[in-house]
NULUMRO-312304 format. One record per residue (C-alpha): z, x, y; residue in three letters. Coordinates in steps of 0.2 Angstrom, whole numbers, plus 5000, padded with zeros to 4 digits. Last residue first. Layout:
BEGIN
ZXYALA
...
This chain:
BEGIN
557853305408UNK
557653495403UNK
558153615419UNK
556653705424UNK
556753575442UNK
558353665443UNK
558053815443UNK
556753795455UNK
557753725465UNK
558953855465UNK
557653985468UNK
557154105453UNK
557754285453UNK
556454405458UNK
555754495443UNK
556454675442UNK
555654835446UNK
555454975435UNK
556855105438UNK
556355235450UNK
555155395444UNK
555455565444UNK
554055655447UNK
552955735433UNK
553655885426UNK
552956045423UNK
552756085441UNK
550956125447UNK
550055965452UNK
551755895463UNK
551856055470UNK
549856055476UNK
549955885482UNK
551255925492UNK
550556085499UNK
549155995505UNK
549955855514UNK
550955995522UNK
549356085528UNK
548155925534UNK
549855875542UNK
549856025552UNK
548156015555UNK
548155835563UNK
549655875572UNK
548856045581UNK
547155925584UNK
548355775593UNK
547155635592UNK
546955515607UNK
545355555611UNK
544555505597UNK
544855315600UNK
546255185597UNK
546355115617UNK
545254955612UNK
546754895602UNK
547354885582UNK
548755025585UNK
548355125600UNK
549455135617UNK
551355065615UNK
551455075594UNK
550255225593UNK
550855345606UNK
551755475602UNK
552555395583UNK
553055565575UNK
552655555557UNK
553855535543UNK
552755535528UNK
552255395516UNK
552555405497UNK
552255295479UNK
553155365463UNK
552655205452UNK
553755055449UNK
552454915452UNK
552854895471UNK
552855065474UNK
551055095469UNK
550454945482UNK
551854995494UNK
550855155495UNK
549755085505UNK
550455025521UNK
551654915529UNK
553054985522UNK
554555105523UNK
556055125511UNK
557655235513UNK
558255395505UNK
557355515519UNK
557055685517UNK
556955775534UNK
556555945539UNK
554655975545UNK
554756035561UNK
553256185556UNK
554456325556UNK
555456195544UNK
554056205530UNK
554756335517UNK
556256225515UNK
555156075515UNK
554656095497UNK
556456105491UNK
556955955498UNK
555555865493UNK
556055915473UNK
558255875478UNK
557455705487UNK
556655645470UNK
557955605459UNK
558755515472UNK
557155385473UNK
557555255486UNK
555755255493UNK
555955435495UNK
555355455514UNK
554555615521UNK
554755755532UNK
554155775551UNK
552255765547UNK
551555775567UNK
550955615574UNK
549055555575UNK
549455385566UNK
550655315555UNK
549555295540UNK
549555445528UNK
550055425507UNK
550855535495UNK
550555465476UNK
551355555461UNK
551355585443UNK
550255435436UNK
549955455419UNK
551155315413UNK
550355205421UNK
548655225416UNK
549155145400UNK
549054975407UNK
550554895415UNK
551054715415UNK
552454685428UNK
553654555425UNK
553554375433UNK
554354325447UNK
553754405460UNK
553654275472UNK
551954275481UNK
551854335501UNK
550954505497UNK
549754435484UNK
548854335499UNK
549554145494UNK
548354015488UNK
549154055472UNK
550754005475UNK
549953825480UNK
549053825463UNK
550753855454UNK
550453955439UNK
550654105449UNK
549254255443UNK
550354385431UNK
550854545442UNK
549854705440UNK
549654885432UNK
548955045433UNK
547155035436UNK
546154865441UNK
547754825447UNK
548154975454UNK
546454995464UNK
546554825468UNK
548154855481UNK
547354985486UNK
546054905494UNK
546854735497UNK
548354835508UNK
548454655516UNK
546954635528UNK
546954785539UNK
547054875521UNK
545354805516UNK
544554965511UNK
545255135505UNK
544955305505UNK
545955385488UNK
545755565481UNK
546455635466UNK
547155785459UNK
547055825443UNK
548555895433UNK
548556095430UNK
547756135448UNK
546456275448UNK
546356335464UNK
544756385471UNK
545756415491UNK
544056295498UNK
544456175485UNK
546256155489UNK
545856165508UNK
544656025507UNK
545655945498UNK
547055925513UNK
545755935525UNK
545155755518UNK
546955685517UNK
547255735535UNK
545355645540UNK
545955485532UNK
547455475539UNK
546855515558UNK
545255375556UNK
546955265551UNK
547355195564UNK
547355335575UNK
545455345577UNK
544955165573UNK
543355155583UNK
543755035596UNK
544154845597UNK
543354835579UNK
544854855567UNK
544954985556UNK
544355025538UNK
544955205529UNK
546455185523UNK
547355345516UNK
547555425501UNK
548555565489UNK
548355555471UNK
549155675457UNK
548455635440UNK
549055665425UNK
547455695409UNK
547555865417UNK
549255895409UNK
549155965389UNK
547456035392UNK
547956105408UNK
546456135420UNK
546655965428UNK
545055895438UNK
544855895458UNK
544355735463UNK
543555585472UNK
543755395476UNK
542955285488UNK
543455135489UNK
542554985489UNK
542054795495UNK
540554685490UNK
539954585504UNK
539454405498UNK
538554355515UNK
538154455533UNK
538654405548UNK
537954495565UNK
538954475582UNK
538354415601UNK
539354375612UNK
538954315629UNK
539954235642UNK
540154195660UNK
541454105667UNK
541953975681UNK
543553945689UNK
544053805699UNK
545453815710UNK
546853715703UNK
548453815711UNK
548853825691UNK
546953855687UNK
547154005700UNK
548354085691UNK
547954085673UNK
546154155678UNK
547054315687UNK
548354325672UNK
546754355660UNK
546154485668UNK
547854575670UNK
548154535653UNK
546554595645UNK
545354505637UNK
545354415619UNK
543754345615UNK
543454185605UNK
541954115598UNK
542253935593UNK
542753885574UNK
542654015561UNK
543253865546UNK
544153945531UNK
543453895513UNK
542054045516UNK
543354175515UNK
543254315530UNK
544154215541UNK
545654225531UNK
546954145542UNK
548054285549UNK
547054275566UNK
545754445567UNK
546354575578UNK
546454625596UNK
547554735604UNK
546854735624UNK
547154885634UNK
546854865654UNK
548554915661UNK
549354805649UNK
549954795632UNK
550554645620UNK
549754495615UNK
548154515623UNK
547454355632UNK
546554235624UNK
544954185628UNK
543954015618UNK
542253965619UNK
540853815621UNK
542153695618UNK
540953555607UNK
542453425607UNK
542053445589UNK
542053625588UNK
544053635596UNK
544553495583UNK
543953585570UNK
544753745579UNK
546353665582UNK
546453585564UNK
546153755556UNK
547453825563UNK
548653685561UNK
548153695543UNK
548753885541UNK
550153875553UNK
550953735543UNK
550653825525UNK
551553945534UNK
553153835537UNK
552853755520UNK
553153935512UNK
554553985523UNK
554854175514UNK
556654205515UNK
557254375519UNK
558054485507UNK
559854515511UNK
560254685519UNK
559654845514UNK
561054985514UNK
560255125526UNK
560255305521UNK
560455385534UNK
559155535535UNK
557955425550UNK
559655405558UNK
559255595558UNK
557755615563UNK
558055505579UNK
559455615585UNK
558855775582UNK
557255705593UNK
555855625586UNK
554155605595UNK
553555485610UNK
552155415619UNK
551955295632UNK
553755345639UNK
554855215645UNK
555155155665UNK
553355035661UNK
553254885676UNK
553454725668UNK
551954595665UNK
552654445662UNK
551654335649UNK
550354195652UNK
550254065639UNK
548854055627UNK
547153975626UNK
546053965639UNK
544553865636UNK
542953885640UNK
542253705645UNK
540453625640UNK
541253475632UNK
543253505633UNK
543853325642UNK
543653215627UNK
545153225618UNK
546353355628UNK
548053245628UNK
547653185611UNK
547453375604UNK
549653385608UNK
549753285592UNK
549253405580UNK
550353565586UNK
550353685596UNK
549153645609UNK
549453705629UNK
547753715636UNK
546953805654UNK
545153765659UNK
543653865663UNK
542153805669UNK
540753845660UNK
539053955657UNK
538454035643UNK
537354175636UNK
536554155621UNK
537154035611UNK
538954135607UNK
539154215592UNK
540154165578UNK
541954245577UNK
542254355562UNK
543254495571UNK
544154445587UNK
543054475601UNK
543554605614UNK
543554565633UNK
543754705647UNK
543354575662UNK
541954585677UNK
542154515692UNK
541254385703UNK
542454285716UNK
542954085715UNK
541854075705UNK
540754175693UNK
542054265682UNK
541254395669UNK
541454405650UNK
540054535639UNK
540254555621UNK
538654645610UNK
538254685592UNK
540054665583UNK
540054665563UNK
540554545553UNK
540454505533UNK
540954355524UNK
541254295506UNK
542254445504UNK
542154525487UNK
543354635476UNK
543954795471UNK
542254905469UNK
542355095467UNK
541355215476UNK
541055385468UNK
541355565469UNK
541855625451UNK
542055815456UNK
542655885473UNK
541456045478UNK
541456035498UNK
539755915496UNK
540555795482UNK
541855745495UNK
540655735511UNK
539455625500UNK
540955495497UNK
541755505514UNK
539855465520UNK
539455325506UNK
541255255511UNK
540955285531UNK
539255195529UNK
539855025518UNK
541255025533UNK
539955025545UNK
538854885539UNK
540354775539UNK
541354715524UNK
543254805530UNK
542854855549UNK
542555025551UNK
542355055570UNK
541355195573UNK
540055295562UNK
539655425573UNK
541155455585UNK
542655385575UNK
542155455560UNK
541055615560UNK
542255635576UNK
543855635561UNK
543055755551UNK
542455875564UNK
544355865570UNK
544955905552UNK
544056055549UNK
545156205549UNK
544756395547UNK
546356455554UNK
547656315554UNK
547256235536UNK
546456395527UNK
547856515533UNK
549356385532UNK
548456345513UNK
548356535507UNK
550156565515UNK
550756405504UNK
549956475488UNK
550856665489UNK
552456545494UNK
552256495476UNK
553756345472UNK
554856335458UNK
556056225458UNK
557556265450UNK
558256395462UNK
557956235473UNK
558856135463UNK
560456255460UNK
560656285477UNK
562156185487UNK
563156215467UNK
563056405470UNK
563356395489UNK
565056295488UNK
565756415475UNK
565256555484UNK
566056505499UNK
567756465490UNK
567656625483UNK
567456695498UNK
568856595507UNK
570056635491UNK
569756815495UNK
């Protein structure tokens, strides 16, 4: 008797949230059957990644995958459809034509990329290649004068090891649940300001230096991957500002290809290259996001808004299909279902695409500035240099009334895997409300609520000023070793059952976190970061 009381006991206080919760399993049948029966997230994602392509933040192609995400929205019944500004880039880019050969000692063709925002070549070029080793100012001497008409290779060769792991991978038990643990964050890393400051001007040096010694071209070999995909992005040095110098154009081409020149300039055989690349530029591009939504019915909640996003620009080696063509397709569905179900939700729900996350979450990042709520410019000119992610926060956060309607954001950016639970940031109050929404998901793998942090992608924008900001535990497959910024992130390596799965847990989500009385709970607001020692003491009166 002891035992069952025991039993009881344990039960009654295991369940107390979830008989608080209330959730409508009529709705969540109404959005399986709409998200798995009658779905519509591969058409989105081929409207895309097959007709619109790469979406480059400031090229042509994003401006058309906004006004398309934008006309789609209002076409399925969304209200308020629109494209909303968050800042200029001085330059544009867009790729036209790329083409890399070898001439002598044997003719081959290369699978070369151009890194986004290099200038064209003039016309097609001729040269002998010719390997470099520069990394820092001094080492130009050694090279003064012996570049004219030469394509440079730039870059040491790496080993190229057989693969004994799997390309693609999902969680296990196992891996879910270290993913539960919480795990106690160690001590903040330093930022090395002067170190990067370094970088930046020795970047710019080389390719001043570079154009001055009139190198007709630069090739790199891809920093990671083999058997013939290339990861290619733009250098961390703003080349879309007009203050930052484009240089030479530059191609990144895959290792094998590369490791083949690298070879034969160290047994000195000449090598000679053929090149042509051919981009467009375009000046002054204003940048947006594209915002839709489903108004509130409740008078006393609609003014709450209950957003859900997803980055919608790529990088140019392929079309952006996993990264984030994928996201921005789920959190399509995902209203799509909503409206297509006529629900009437009591807070409005809200859809963000954004722009410029490739670059620094600067889409989103805008959006809750312009919106919610923002950190006070540095009064030190070199701190202000810094892209916003790299300042100290040291000044309190300045919120606009905004803020305090904001009841949720859930966010999609880990490629084509299956939803597997989701991350709370740190926010206990919160896990007991997830918990109960997954409980009626677990026939789907959905199961984890996890207390730790994760970044690198939008939410961190809302999270960052102390509002409820979330990303999904997704199964990894493929995108760290195959797709993520490389010529490899195309259509067909979108899972359709994972897609529509999270389409229908990215739904029911939003849907929750519209219905319930209470907005989410919500972390303490953050704190300015303490001031460094010198700092301190450069405050301190004389």
């Amino acid at each position: 008797m002891r035992k069952l009381a025991l039993f009881l006991l344990t039960a009654a206080l295991s369940f107390p949230v979830f008989a608080q919760e209330k959730v409508d399993l009529d709705m969540l049948t109404r959005i399986r059957q709409e998200g798995f029966r009658h779905s519509q997230v591969m058409a989105t994602a081929s409207e895309l990644d097959d007709r619109i392509g790469p979406r480059l933040t400031a090229s042509p192609n994003m401006k058309r995958a906004n006004e398309w995400t934008r006309d789609q929205l209002a076409q399925w019944g969304l209200a308020n459809a629109h494209l909303e500004p968050w800042g200029t880039y001085d330059r544009g880019w867009q790729q036209e034509a790329v083409s890399v050969r070898m001439l002598s000692p044997d003719v081959t063709n290369f699978i070369a990329y151009p890194k986004p925002w290099t200038p064209s070549t003039d016309g097609v070029i001729h040269g002998k290649a010719i390997k470099v080793k520069m990394e820092k100012k001094e080492d130009f001497d050694q090279y003064k004068g012996k570049l004219a008409g030469m394509i440079v290779l730039f870059g040491d060769m790496r080993e190229v090891k057989t693969s004994t792991k799997p390309l693609a991978e999902r969680y296990d038990e196992k891996g879910l649940a270290e993913e539960f643990e919480y795990k106690v964050p160690g001590e903040k890393p330093s930022f090395d300001k002067e170190a990067y400051k370094k970088r930046l001007e020795f970047t710019e040096a080389l390719q001043k230096f570079l154009v001055e010694e009139k190198v007709l071209a630069v090739v790199e070999p891809s920093r990671i991957g083999d058997g013939g995909t290339v990861f290619v992005q733009a250098a961390r040095n703003f080349p879309w500002k007009a203050s930052q110098s484009l240089g030479v154009p530059t191609v990144v081409v895959a290792i094998e290809n590369y490791g083949r020149m690298a070879r034969l300039l160290d047994r000195k055989v000449d090598v000679e290259l053929e090149m042509n690349l051919q981009n467009k530029s375009f000046d002054n591009v204003t940048n947006n996001d594209t915002i839709a939504e489903i108004p509130g019915t409740d008078p006393k909640l609609k003014d709450e808004v209950v957003m859900l996003g997803a980055h919608l620009d790529s990088w140019a080696g392929a079309t952006g299909a996993t990264d984030n063509g994928s996201g921005s397709a789920v959190v399509m569905e995902a209203v799509r279902i909503l409206k297509a179900l006529d629900i009437k939700p009591r807070r409005t729900i809200r859809v963000a695409l954004w722009s410029g996350e490739e670059q620094g979450l600067l889409g989103s990042e805008g959006y809750v500035r312009n919106h919610f709520a923002s950190f006070a410019t540095p009064s030190d000119p070199e701190e202000a240099k810094l892209p916003h992610w790299l300042r100290n926060r040291n000044t309190q956060v300045t919120t606009k009334p905004e803020h305090a309607k904001l009841a949720a954001y859930f966010n999609d950016d880990n490629g084509s895997g299956k939803f597997r639970g989701i991350y709370t940031q740190e926010n206990a109050a919160v896990r007991p409300i997830f918990e109960a929404w997954i409980e009626p998901l677990k026939d789907l793998d959905v199961t984890t609520v996890s207390s730790r942090n994760t970044g690198g992608t939008d939410h961190e924008s809302f999270d960052d000023v102390g509002l409820p900001g979330f990303q999904f535990i997704q199964d990894e497959l493929e995108y760290d070793s195959r797709t993520h910024h490389s010529n490899m992130d195309t259509y067909e390596r979108l899972q359709r059952d994972d897609l529509m799965q999270g389409s229908v847990v990215m739904a029911w989500f939003v849907y929750n976190a519209a219905m319930r009385d209470g907005m989410l709970p919500r972390k303490p607001m953050p704190k300015p970061e303490p001031a460094k020692a010198e700092e301190k003491k450069a405050e301190q009166p004389h």
